[in-house]
C-alpha positions, 0 to 999 in steps of 0.5 A, spaced: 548 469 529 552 476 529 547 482 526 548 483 518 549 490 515 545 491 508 547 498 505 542 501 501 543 507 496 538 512 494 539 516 487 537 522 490 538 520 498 543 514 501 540 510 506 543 505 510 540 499 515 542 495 520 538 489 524 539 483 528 536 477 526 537 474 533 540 478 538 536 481 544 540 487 544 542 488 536 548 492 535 548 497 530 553 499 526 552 506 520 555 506 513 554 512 509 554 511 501 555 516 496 550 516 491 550 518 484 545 518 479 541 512 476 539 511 468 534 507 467 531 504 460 525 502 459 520 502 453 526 504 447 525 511 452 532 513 458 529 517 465 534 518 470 529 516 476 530 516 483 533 508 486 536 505 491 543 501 490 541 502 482 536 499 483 529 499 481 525 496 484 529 497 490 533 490 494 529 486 498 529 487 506 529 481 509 529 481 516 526 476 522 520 477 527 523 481 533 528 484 530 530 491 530 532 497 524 536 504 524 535 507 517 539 513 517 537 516 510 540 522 508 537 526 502 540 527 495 535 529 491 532 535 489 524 533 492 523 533 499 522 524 501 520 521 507 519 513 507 513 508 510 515 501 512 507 499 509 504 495 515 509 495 520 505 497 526 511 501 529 508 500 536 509 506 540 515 509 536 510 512 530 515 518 529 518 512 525 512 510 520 513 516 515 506 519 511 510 527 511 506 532 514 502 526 519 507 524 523 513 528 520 516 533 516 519 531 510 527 531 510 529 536 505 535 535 500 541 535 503 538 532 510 538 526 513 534 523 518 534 516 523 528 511 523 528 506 529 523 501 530 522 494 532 517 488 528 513 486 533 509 479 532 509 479 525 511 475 520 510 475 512 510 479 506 511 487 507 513 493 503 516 500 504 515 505 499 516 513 500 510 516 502 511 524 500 507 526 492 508 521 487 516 519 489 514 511 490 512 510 483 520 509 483 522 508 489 519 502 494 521 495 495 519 489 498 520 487 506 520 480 508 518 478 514 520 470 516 518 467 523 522 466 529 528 462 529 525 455 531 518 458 528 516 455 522 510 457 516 503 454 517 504 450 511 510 446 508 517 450 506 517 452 499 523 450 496 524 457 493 521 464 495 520 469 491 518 477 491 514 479 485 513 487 485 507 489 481 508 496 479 507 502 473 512 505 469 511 512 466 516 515 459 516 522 464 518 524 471 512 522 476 513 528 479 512 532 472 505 528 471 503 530 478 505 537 477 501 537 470 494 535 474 495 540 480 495 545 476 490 542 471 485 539 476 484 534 471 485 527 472 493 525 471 495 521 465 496 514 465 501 510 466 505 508 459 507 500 462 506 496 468 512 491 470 513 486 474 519 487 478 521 493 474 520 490 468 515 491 463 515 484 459 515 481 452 509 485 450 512 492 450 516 495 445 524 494 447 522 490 453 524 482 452 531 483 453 530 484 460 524 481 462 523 477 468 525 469 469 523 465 474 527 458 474 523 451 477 525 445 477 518 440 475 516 438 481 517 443 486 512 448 490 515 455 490 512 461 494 511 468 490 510 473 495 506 478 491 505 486 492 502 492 488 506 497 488 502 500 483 500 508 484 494 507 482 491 500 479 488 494 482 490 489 478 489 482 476 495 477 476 494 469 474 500 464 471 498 460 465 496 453 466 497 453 473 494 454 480 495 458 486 495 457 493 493 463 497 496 463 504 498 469 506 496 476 505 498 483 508 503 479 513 498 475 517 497 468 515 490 465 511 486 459 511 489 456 504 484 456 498 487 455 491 484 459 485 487 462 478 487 469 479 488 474 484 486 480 485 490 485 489 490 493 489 495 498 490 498 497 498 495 489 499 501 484 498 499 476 498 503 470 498 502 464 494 504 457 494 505 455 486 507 448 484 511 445 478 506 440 475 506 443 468 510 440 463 516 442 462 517 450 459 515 457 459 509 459 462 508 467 463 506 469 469 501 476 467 498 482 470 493 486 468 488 492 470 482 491 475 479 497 473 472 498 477 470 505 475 466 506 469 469 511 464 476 512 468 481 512 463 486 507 465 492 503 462 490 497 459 496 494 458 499 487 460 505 486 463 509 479 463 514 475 467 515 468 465 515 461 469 521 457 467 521 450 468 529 448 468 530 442 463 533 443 456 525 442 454 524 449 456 530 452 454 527 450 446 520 452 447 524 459 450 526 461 443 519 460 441 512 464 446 511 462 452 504 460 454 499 466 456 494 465 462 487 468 462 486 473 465 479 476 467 476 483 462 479 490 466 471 491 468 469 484 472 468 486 478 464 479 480 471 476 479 475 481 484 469 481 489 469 473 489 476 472 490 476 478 495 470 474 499 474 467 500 479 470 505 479 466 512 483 468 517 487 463 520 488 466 527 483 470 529 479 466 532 478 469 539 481 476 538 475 479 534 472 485 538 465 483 540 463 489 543 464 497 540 466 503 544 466 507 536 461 505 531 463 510 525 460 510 519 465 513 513 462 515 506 467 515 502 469 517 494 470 523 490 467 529 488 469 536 485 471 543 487 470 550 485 478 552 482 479 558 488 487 559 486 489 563 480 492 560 474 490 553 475 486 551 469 482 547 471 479 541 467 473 537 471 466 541 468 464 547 470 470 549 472 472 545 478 477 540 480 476 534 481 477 532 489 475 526 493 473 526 500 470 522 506 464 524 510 464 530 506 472 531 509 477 533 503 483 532 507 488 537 507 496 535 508 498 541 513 504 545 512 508 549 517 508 542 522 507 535 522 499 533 525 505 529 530 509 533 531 504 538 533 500 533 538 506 533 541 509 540 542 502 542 544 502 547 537 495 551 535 492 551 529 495 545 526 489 540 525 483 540 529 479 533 532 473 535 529 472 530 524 465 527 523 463 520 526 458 520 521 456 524 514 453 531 515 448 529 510 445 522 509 443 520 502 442 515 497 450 514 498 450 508 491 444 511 487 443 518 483 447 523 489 445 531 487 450 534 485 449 538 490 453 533 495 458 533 490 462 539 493 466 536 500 469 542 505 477 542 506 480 541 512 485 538 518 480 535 521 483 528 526 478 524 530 481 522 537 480 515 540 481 512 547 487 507 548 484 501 548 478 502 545 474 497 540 473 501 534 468 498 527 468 502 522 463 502 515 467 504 509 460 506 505 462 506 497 459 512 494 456 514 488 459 522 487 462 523 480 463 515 479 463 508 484 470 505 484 474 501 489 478 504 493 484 500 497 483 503 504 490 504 508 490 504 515 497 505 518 499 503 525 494 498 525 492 491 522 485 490 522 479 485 521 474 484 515 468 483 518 463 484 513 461 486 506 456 486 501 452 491 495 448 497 496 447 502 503 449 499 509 443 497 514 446 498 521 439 494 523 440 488 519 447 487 515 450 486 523 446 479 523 450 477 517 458 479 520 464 474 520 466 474 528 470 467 528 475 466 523 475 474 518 480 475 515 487 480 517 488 485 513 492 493 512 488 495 506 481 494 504 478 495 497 471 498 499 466 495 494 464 498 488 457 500 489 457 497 496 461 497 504 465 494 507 466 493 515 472 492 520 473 492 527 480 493 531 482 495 538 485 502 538 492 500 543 497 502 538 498 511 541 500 516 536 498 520 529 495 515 524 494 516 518 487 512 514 487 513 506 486 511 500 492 507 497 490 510 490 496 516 490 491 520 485 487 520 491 490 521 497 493 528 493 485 530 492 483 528 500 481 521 500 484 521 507 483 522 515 487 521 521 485 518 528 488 520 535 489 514 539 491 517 546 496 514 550 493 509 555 496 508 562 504 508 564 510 508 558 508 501 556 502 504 553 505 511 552 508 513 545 517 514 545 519 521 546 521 523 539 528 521 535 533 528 537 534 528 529 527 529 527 526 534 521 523 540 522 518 543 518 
């Protein structure tokens, strides 16, 4: 097969992409597009917001396990950018992986930068997003992984597949409602619609012209690759009068159950077997919150695409209204735990560590923090902000040098490695916490791993401020799910009850309101990586650290020397 050339064009920055889907050796070849600014209409409103090719959401990327990318983006816009290809472990090349400030400077307007890496034994449904403030509420894509030419999927070929982007839309600029809540210190506004690739739906004003349809034929069983890329929602996501077969999520493959809902946070991506079997006509496929904190002002609102059988039937019952499926209340928090817990690995028998080098406890949540600058106005009680924390860490992104760039330039007074293991203070982390506990410390703070060690980390939920689900992202790293349950965990009798034979594969994990959740990896992946909430509200308040994995012995095990273009801060 010769290699392809998929363009890629930002309303801000160009990007281009070249890969080879089965050359040992892919040739690359660079194209440079001009870009211009893109309109986008939607809910009776016009912004012009950041795209690519025009589009939002961007086009698909779809590439084959082993193959290997060069992206050059060139920045023509007016905000600094960088890019993450969410769950793509960048083995030895994290100068790639994109967090800005964590393992690169941002490329200012008018620069460009090259990222170069190669998917290594994985396949199935990814995305890629910017990962600088608030950019990806526009600006992300799906990434499609498909097995090896000769490989197939652990489940019979689909007839069709197709990528559904659940995302959040606002009647303003994203950076602009940002800006808002910095200088407030308040929480930000709400979304004004979900979407469901890039559309809002029948149920919002001036949407049903362009609502999204997915056509069937009776009979047939599609795969629907599902991602959130919503800011800051989990959501609930169900098709009417019909069910789905989960068999896949965050790209690695799951033993099958079927069900009528899926919950999926900001981050995750599941893949669904869905088979024709209604009679024919149009069916709405809905998402909706899961809104876990109480009090939280969230958007309750319900974005619509529609499942078309292709027969004349359908096109008669199109003029009149497609069938609604049930969708669970914002708050049900049974529903999204219950799905969440009938996750089973396919493969992981056998590879889950048993034995722990690093045993570290997170408390993670939120909290509030005096007001120290001048001319904030700051909104949460007592005039404080509101901010968020693990192990009473708010994490602060630097400025003069990426966390990286730093570790390998050997530069002083970036970042420290003295992240706590452990919270300073032990509490009652889900019941009644003394405001006192309330008010983290800020910092740079990493914490250093041994290549090669087997690293369990307990994502203790808290208390501080409100319990709420946080989806947890740890880049570089897939990870096993071990364990969860309600309450503070007990590292006396818990541990007795983990999944050691069959847990699930996952990137980003909701840490249970009012509960934990456990997961084991091995640390052989050497770089800077950045673990956060996949919420963006709270990663720009802290909800974040970094870990250090050392380089292990000899090039295999040493990260590459970075690319000659890599920006500078």
């Amino acid at each position: 097969m010769e290699s392809q050339n998929i363009k890629w064009c930002f309303l801000g920055f160009s990007m281009f992409i070249t890969f080879a889907a089965c050359l040992a050796k892919p040739e690359t070849h660079f194209h440079n597009f001009e870009i211009t600014p893109t309109p986008v209409s939607r809910l009776c409103t016009t912004q012009h917001i950041m795209t690519v090719n025009g589009q939002y959401p961007g086009p698909t990327l779809e590439v084959r396990d082993g193959d290997s990318l060069v992206i050059k983006v060139t920045n023509r816009g007016k905000y600094d950018i960088t890019l993450h290809w969410h769950g793509i472990r960048q083995m030895r090349t994290p100068w790639a992986d994109g967090p800005v400030y964590i393992t690169q400077c941002p490329i200012k307007p008018g620069g460009t930068y090259t990222y170069r890496f190669t998917i290594e034994n994985q396949e199935g449904t990814l995305w890629w997003h910017a990962h600088s403030k608030w950019l990806r509420a526009t600006v992300y894509g799906a990434l499609i992984i498909y097995p090896k030419l000769g490989s197939s999927y652990p489940f019979p070929k689909p007839a069709r597949e197709f990528p559904i982007l659940l995302g959040e839309w606002w009647n303003r600029d994203p950076m602009h409602v940002l800006r808002q809540a910095t200088i407030t210190g308040a929480a930000p506004n709400i979304s004004d619609a979900y979407t469901i690739n890039g559309q809002p739906g029948d149920l919002y004003r001036c949407s049903s012209t362009g609502t999204t349809i997915y056509p069937v034929q009776a009979g047939e069983t599609i795969l629907l690759r599902v991602i959130n890329a919503a800011l800051n929602q989990q959501l609930f996501f169900a098709i009417a009068n019909h069910q789905m077969t989960v068999v896949e999520a965050d790209a690695a493959y799951h033993k099958p159950f079927t069900t009528n809902v899926i919950m999926i946070g900001p981050g995750q991506t599941t893949n669904v077997l869905v088979t024709a079997n209604q009679p024919a006509g149009s069916y709405y496929m809905a998402a909706t919150a899961y809104a876990s904190a109480p009090g939280i002002a969230f958007d309750n609102t319900t974005t619509t695409a529609i499942l078309e059988y292709n027969s004349p039937h359908s096109k008669v019952q199109r003029g009149g209204q497609p069938i609604l499926p049930q969708l669970p209340v914002w708050n049900d928090t049974n529903t999204a735990n219950a799905f969440t817990a009938r996750f089973r690995g396919l493969n992981s028998q056998g590879k889950v560590p048993l034995e722990i080098d690093e045993n570290l406890f997170f408390a993670v949540g939120l909290g509030v923090i005096n007001c120290s600058q001048p001319n904030f106005r700051c909104q949460a009680p007592n005039n404080t902000r509101f901010t968020a924390s693990i192990n009473n860490v708010s994490f602060v992104l630097p400025k003069r040098n990426s966390i990286l760039q730093a570790l390998y330039q050997n530069t002083p007074g970036v970042f420290t490695t003295d992240f706590p293991p452990v919270p300073p203070v032990q509490f009652d982390y889900t019941g009644n916490v003394p405001r006192g506990l309330w008010t983290p410390v800020r910092g740079t703070k990493a914490y250093k791993l041994k290549f090669g060690s087997t690293v369990q980390i307990v994502l203790q939920n808290t208390n501080i401020s409100t319990i709420e689900d946080h989806p947890m992202h740890l880049h570089g790293y897939h990870f096993f799910v071990v364990g969860t349950g309600k309450g503070n965990f007990n590292p006396s009798t818990d541990p007795a009850r983990f999944n050691l034979v069959d847990p699930p594969v996952r990137n980003t994990i909701g840490t249970t309101p009012g509960g934990w959740v456990a997961i084991r990896f091995i640390a052989d992946n050497p770089g800077v990586w950045l673990m956060h909430c996949h919420l963006d509200v709270h990663i720009g308040w802290g909800l974040a650290m970094v870990f250090l994995v050392e380089d292990g012995v000899g090039k295999l095990e040493s990260i590459e020397a970075p690319p000659i273009d890599l920006p500078q801060c």
